[in-house]
C-alpha positions in Angstrom: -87.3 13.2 -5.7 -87.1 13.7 -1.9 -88.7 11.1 0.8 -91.7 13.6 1.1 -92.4 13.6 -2.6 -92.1 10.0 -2.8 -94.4 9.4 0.1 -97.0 11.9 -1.7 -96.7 10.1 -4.6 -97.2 6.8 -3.3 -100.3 8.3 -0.9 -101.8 9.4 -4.3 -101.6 5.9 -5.9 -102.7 4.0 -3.1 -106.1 6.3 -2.6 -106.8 5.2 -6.5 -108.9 2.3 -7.4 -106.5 0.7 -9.8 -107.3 -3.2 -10.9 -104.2 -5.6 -11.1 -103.7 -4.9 -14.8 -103.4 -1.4 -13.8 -100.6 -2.3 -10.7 -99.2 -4.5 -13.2 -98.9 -1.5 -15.9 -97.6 0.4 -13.8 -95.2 -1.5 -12.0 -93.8 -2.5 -15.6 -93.6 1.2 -16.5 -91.4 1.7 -13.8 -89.2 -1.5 -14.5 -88.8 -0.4 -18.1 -87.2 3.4 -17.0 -85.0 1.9 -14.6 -83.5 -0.6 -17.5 -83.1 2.1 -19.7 -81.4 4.7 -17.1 -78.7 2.0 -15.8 -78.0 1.3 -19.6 -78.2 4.7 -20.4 -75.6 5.5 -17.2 -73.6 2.2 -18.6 -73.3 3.7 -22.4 -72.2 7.1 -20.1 -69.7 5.7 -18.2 -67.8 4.2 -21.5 -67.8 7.5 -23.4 -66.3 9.0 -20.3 -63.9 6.6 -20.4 -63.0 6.9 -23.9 -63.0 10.4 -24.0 -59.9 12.1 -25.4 -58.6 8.4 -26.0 -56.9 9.8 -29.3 -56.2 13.5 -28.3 -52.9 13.3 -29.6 -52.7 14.2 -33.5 -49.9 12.0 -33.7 -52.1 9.6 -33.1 -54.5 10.2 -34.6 -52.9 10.0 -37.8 -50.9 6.5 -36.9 -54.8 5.3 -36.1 -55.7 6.8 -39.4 -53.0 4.7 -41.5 -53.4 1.8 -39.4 -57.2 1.7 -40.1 -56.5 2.6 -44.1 -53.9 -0.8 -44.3 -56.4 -2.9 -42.8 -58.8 -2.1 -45.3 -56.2 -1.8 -48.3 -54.9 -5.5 -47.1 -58.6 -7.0 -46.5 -59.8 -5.7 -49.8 -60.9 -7.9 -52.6 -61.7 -7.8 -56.1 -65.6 -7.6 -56.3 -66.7 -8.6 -59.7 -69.7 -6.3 -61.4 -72.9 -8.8 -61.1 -74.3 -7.1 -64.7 -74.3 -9.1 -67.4 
């Protein structure tokens, strides 16, 4: 939003009649989009980062193998728990 839009805005909500709890609402509204945008724009800003991190098929299959050892090494015998 522009200054003019924001100055309209906050012209309408200062001519209402709003109690405390209704400021307080509000104000928590607002709080609660701003925490979700910046981690929103935080999550973003990873992904961006990652992005073509493994564009490489080479690679892609070394990650592949690499990942398939780890779990071939880590496994263990579970027994069945029927009797």
């Amino acid at each position: 939003m522009n200054v003019a839009s924001l100055n309209n805005l906050w012209d309408y909500l200062s001519g209402l009649s709003l109690t405390a709890n209704n400021k307080r609402w509000l104000s928590q509204k607002l709080l609660e989009s701003t925490k979700q945008s910046s981690v929103s724009s935080k999550a973003d800003d990873v992904l961006r980062q990652l992005d073509g991190c493994w564009a490489n098929e080479d690679m892609d299959d070394t990650l592949e193998h690499d990942i398939l050892s780890v779990r071939s090494r880590e496994a263990r015998d579970v027994e069945s728990m029927d009797e």
